[in-house]
C-alpha positions in Angstrom: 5.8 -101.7 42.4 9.0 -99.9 43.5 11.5 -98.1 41.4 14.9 -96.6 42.8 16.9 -94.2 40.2 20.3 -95.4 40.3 21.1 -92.2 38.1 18.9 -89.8 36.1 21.7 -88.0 34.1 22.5 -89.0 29.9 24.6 -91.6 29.0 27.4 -89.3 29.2 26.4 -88.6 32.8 25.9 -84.3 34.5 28.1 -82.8 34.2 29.9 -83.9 31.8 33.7 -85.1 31.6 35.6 -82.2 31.0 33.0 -79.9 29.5 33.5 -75.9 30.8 29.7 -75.1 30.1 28.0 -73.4 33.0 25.4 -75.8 33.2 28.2 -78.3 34.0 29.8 -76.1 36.0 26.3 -75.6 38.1 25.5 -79.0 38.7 27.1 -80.1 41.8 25.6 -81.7 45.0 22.1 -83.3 44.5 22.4 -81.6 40.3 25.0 -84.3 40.0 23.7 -87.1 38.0 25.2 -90.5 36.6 23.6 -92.3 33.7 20.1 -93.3 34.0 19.4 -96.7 35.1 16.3 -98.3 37.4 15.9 -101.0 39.7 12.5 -102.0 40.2 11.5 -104.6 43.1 14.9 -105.0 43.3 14.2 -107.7 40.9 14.8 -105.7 37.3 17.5 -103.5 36.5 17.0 -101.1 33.3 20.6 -100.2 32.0 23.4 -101.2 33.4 25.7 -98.1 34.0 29.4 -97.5 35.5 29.0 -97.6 39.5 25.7 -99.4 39.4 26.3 -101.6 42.2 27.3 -98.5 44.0 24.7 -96.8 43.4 22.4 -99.0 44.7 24.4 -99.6 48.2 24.0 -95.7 48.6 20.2 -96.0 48.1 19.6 -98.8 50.4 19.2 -101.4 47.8 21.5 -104.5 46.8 21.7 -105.9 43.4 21.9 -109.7 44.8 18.1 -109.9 43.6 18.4 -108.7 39.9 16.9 -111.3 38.0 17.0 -109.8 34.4 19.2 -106.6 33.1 17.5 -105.3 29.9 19.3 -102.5 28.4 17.5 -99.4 26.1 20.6 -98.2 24.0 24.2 -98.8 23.4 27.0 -98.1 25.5 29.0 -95.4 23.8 31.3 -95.2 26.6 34.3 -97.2 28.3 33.3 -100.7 28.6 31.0 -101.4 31.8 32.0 -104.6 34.1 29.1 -106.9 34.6 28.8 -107.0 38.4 29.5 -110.6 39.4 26.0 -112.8 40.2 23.7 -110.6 37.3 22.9 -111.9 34.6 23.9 -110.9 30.9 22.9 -107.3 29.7 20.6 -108.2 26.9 18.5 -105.4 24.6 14.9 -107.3 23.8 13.2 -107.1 20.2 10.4 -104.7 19.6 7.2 -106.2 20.6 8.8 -109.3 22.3 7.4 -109.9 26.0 9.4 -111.3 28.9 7.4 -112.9 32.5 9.9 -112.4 35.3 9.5 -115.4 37.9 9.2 -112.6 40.5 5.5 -111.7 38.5 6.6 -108.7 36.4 6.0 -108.6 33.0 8.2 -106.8 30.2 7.1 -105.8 26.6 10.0 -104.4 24.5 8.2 -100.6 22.9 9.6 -99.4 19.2 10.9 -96.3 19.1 11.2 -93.7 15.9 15.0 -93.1 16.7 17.6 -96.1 17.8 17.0 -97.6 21.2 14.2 -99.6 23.2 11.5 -98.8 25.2 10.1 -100.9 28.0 6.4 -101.2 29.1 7.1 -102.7 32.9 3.6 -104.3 34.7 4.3 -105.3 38.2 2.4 -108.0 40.5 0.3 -105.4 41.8 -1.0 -104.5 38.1 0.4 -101.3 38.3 2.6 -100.2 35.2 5.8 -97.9 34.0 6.9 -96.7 30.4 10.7 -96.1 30.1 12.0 -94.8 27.2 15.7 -94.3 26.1 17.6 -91.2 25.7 16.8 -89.2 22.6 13.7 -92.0 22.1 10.0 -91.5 21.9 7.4 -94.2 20.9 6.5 -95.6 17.3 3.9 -96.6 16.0 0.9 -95.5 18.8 -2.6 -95.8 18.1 -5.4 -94.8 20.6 -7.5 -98.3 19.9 -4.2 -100.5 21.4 -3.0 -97.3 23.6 -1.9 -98.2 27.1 -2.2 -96.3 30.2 0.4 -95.7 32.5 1.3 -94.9 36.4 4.4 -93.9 35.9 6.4 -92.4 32.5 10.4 -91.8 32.8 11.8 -89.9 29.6 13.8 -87.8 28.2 11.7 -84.8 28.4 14.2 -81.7 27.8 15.4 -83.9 24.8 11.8 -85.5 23.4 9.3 -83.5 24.7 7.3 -84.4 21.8 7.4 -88.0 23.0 4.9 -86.3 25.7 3.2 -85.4 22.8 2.5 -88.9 21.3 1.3 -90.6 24.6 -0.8 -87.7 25.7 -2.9 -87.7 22.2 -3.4 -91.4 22.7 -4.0 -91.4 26.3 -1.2 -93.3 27.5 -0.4 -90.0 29.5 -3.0 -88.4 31.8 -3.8 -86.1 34.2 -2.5 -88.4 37.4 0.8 -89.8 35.2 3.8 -89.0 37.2 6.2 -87.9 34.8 9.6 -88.2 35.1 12.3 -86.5 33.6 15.7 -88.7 33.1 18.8 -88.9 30.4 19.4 -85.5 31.8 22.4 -83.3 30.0 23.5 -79.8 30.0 21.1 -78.0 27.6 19.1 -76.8 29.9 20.5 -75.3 33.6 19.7 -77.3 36.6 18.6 -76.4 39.6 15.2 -73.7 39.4 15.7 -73.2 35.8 14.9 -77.3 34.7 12.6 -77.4 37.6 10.6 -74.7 35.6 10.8 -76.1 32.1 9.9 -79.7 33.6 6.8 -78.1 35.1 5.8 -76.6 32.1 5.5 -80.5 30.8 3.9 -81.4 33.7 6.8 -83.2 34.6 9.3 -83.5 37.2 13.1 -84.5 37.9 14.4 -86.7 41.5 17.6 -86.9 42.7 20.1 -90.2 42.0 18.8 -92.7 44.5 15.6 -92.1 45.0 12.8 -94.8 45.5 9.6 -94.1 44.2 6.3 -96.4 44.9 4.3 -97.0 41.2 0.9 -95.6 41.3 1.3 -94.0 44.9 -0.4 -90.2 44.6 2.7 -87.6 43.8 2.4 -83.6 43.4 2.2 -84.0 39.7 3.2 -80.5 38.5 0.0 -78.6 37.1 0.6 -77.0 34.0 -0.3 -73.3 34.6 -4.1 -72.6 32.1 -2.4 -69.4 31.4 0.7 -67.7 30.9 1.7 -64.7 29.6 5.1 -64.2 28.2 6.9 -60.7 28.3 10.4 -59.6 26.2 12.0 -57.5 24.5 13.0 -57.7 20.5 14.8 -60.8 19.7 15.0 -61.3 24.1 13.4 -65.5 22.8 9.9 -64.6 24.3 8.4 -66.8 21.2 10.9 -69.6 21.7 9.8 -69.5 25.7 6.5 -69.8 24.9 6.6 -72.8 22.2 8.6 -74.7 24.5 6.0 -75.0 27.5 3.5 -76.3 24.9 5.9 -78.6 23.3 5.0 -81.5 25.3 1.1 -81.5 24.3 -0.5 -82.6 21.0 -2.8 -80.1 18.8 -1.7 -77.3 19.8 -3.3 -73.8 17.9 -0.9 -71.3 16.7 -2.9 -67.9 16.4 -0.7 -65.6 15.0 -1.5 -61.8 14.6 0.5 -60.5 12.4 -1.1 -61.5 9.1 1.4 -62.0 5.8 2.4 -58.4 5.2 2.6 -59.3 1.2 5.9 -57.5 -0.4 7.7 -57.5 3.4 10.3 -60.1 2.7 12.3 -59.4 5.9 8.8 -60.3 7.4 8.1 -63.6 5.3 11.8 -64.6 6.9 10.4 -64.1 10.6 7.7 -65.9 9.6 9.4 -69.0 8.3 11.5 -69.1 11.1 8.8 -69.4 13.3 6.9 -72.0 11.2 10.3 -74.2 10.6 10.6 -74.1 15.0 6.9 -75.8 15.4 6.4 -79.2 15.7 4.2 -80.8 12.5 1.4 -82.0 14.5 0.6 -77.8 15.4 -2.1 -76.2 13.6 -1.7 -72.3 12.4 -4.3 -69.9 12.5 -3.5 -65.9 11.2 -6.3 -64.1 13.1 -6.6 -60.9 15.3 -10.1 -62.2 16.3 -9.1 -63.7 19.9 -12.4 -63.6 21.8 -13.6 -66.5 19.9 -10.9 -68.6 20.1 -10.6 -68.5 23.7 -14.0 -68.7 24.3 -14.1 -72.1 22.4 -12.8 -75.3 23.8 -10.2 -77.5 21.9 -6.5 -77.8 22.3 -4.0 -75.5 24.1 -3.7 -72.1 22.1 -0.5 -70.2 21.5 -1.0 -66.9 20.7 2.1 -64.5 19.3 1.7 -62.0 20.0 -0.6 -58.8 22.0 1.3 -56.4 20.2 0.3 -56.8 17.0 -3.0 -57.5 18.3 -2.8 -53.5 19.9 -1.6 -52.7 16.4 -4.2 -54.2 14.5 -7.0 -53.1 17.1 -5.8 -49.2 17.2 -5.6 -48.9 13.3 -9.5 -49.6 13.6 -10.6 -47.4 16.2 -8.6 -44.7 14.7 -5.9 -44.3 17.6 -3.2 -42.7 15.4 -5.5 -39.6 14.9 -6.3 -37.1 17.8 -9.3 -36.3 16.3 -10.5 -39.5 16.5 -8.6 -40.9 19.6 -10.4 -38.1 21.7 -13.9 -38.4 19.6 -14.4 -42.1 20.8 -11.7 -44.2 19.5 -9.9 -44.1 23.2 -13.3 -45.5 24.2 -13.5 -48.2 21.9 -10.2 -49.4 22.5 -10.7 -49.5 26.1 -14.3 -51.7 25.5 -11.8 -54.4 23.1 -9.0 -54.7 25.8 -11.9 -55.5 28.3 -13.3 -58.1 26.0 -10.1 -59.7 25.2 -9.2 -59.8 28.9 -12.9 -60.9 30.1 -12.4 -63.7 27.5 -9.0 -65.0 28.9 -10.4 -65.3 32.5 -13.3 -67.2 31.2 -10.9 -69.5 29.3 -11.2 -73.3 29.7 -8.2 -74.1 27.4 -4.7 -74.0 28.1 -3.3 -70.6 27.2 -0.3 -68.9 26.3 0.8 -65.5 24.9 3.1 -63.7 24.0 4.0 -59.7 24.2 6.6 -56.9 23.8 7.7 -55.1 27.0 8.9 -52.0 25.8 8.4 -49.7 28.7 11.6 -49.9 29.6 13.7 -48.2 26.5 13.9 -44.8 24.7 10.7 -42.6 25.1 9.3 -42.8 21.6 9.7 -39.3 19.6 6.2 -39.1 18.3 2.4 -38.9 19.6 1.7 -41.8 18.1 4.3 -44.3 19.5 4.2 -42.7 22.7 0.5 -43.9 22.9 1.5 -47.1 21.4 3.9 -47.6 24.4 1.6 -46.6 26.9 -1.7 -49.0 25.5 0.7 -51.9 25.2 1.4 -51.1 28.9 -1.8 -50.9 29.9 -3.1 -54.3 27.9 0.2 -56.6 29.1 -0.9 -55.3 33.0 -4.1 -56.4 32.3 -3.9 -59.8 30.6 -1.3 -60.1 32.8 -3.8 -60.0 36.0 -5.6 -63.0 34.5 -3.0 -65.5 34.2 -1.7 -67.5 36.8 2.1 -67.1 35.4 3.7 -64.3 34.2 7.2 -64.5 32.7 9.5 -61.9 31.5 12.2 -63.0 29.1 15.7 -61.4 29.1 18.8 -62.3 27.5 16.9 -65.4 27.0 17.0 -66.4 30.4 13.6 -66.5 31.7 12.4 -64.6 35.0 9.4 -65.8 37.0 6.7 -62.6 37.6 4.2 -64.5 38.9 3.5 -68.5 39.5 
């Protein structure tokens, strides 16, 4: 089965009619994208958009063959002429299923927000989900759960529609993903190519042809990542967003309640209010067991307080005692934290404060903060296969 894109940009199309955002502004050239719409075996067209007929003539394709037009959402735009010889646009009921004479089949998926999915089998078995912008699936269960080739979605919009077919199975490890109904919120270029691989997903340019089932470089999401920034840089938001996309995921957060710090219980909150429902929260300083376990990816926020927690019990604030073996022992728990992140078989990611790079802290004790913080981010960072650092909110690639 063949697919050509006709456009991989939202309804509105990137960039955007007059809109002076810089990610508009940015995507020019192949970044350029019309409203998403497919042609598969020349056969079956999915959304009808402005220029469709064009768009096919550029990609070596004519739309003489179309034998059914289904489309996933309304139109919100100016009205789009029918292209003489296709047949009628028509949106199928959830559930219904359509056999093309050309040997397709075509069951209409329900989706939790307004629009229509469509589960596409071609004559050679193989088989493509295609959801609508803003849409991901209702209703799945792993007993009726299908498998797919091929998934196109709105992945920097839905990511959590990931989510739902990965925890049934309907996503696996040889899925090509594909990212469509693309808009401004996220910069094209490097920058989406980044967040998409994160997902395990990828983007194409307008007009390309893709074969079904034929073996792709599937992005691999990295096992570990580390996450570096300053205060309020979005380190945490960075990291929640590459595990966005995946089901069950463990929150471990080190900092503990802090009882009577309401500034704190805010933070906190904020944090909880930005996770997706299906995550599960864990307040712990006790990491070597969790990443020596297997289960779901694990989110950890963040080293820091980890350090804080770690020096408070081998006495590190005291000289005395920092000299009389506390040094030592804190030393023999960085090892063992960092031993147990190589050794890791889950997905990992973490977060920490980079604060090398400010004021030189007026005391003893927050000079050696600063410095064993240093030390522990160098080393965890050694284990992962990306390393990020977060500025500004913009995120800059260390290492992967």
């Amino acid at each position: 089965m063949e697919v050509t894109l006709l456009g991989t940009g939202a309804p509105a199309g990137l960039p955007r009619p007059d809109c002076p955002c810089a990610a508009c502004a940015t995507a020019l050239g192949r970044d350029a994208r019309a409203a998403t719409a497919l042609l598969v075996d020349g056969a079956l067209l999915l959304d009808l958009t402005p220029g469709a007929a064009f768009a096919a003539a550029r990609a070596g394709h004519s739309l003489g063959g179309v034998r059914q037009v289904l489309l996933s959402h309304p139109h919100d735009g100016p009205p789009v002429e029918v292209p003489a010889g296709l047949p009628q646009p028509v949106r199928v009921p959830d559930g219904r299923e359509l056999t093309l004479l050309t040997g397709h089949r075509v069951r209409a998926v329900a989706m939790d927000a307004g629009g229509t999915g469509y589960a596409v089998t071609g004559p050679d078995g193989r088989r493509l989900l295609y959801l609508p912008p803003g849409g991901a699936p209702a209703g799945l269960e792993t007993a009726t759960a299908e498998s797919y080739d091929m998934v196109l979605a709105d992945v920097v919009g839905r990511p959590d529609a990931l989510g739902r077919l990965r925890a049934v199975g309907s996503v696996g490890p040889t899925t090509d993903v594909l990212a469509v109904h693309l808009d401004h919120d996220v910069p094209p270029g490097g920058e989406l190519r980044r967040r998409l691989a994160a997902a395990g997903a990828r983007a194409v340019p307008d007009g390309t042809t893709l074969v079904v089932g034929a073996y792709e470089d599937v992005p691999d999401v990295p096992r570990r990542t580390l996450v570096l920034g300053g205060a309020r840089s979005g380190k945490s938001v960075e990291a929640e967003r590459r595990l966005e996309s995946f089901p069950d995921v463990l929150y471990v957060a080190t900092g503990g309640t802090r009882g009577g710090d309401t500034e704190w219980a805010v933070r906190v909150a904020a944090h909880r209010e930005r996770r997706p429902g299906s995550w599960r929260t864990s307040e712990t300083t006790d990491l070597v067991p969790v990443l020596a376990a297997d289960g779901p990816p694990v989110l950890i926020d963040c080293l820091s307080l980890w350090l804080t927690d770690v020096m408070d019990e081998v006495g590190a604030w005291d000289d005395a005692e920092w000299a009389g073996g506390g040094e030592k022992a804190l030393r023999e728990r960085v090892r063992e934290l960092t031993e147990a992140v190589r050794c890791a078989r889950r997905t990992v990611v973490a977060v920490s404060n980079e604060v090398g790079s400010g004021i030189v802290p007026a005391t003893a004790s927050g000079r050696r903060y600063r410095d064993e913080l240093g030390r522990l981010n160098a080393a965890f960072a050694a284990e992962c296969e990306q390393v990020l650092l977060i500025v500004a909110g913009q995120a800059v690639v260390l290492r992967g």
